[in-house]
Steps between C-alpha positions, in 0.01 A plus 500: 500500500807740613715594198821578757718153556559646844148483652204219413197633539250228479079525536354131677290378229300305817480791746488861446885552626822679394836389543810615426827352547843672462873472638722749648839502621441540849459323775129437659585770783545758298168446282311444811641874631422616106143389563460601870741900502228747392816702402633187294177397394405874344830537318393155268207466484205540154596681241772737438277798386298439800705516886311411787451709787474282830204641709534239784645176554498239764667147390371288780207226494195701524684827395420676206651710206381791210717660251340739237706559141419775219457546130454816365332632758283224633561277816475140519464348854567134645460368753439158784615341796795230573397198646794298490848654516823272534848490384404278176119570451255810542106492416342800439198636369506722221210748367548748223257821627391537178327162488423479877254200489804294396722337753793305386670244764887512461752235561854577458790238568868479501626202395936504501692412225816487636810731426282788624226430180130500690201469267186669583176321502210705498109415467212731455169364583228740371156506511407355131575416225437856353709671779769312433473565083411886592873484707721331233293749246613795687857485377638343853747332320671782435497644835636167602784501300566851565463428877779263515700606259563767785518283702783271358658856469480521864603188616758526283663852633512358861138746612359194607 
């Protein structure tokens, strides 16, 4: 589905999921503190054209998080709560304020490589079917591989 080699971006023809799978040269640590830093987090993640702006953050079970981007001139807000926050997995909720009916349960995972190479599991259980089609027709993907394209950029200058 994903035209980059890097990431796989994959719809569940069975269940109305996302997943996407990609490597990085870092260890599972430093992934984990990508995903959990707000000040990490905001410097990679979505689209380059778009930088978040953390409005709170809280990565504990039952904590929560919202970040708002903008594009010419319009804001964009997400948000959702953690529910499960460890060293090598965090679940999440995840609900873009423009479609606030749907709720998308997120599973990420760190699985180690070895020689500091992690790969990054991570599953987004939507609503429906048509949720899920509406995300990967948004042009996600390319927020995705913007987002860790930065991110490899990061790792790799010694930020994270």
């Amino acid at each position: 589905m994903n035209s980059n080699k890097e990431t796989a971006i994959e719809a569940d023809a069975k269940v109305p999921a996302i997943r996407i799978t990609r490597d990085f040269a870092a260890t599972p640590e430093q992934l984990f503190r990508a995903h959990t830093d707000p000040v990490l987090f905001a410097r990679w993640i979505g689209p380059d054209a778009m930088p978040p702006r953390i409005v709170y953050w809280d990565p504990r079970p039952g904590g929560s998080w919202r970040y708002v981007t903008e594009h010419e001139g319009v804001e964009y807000g997400f948000h959702g709560c953690f529910h499960q926050v460890r060293p090598d997995r965090i679940v999440q909720t995840f609900t873009f304020e423009g479609q606030p009916d749907g709720v998308a349960l997120e599973t990420l995972t760190f699985e180690t490589l070895g020689e500091r190479r992690t790969r990054l599991h991570a599953q987004s259980l939507c609503d429906s079917f048509e949720a899920r089609d509406a995300w990967l027709a948004s042009g996600m993907e390319s927020g995705v591989d913007q987002g860790y394209a930065k991110l490899d950029r990061l790792l790799a200058d010694g930020a994270v």
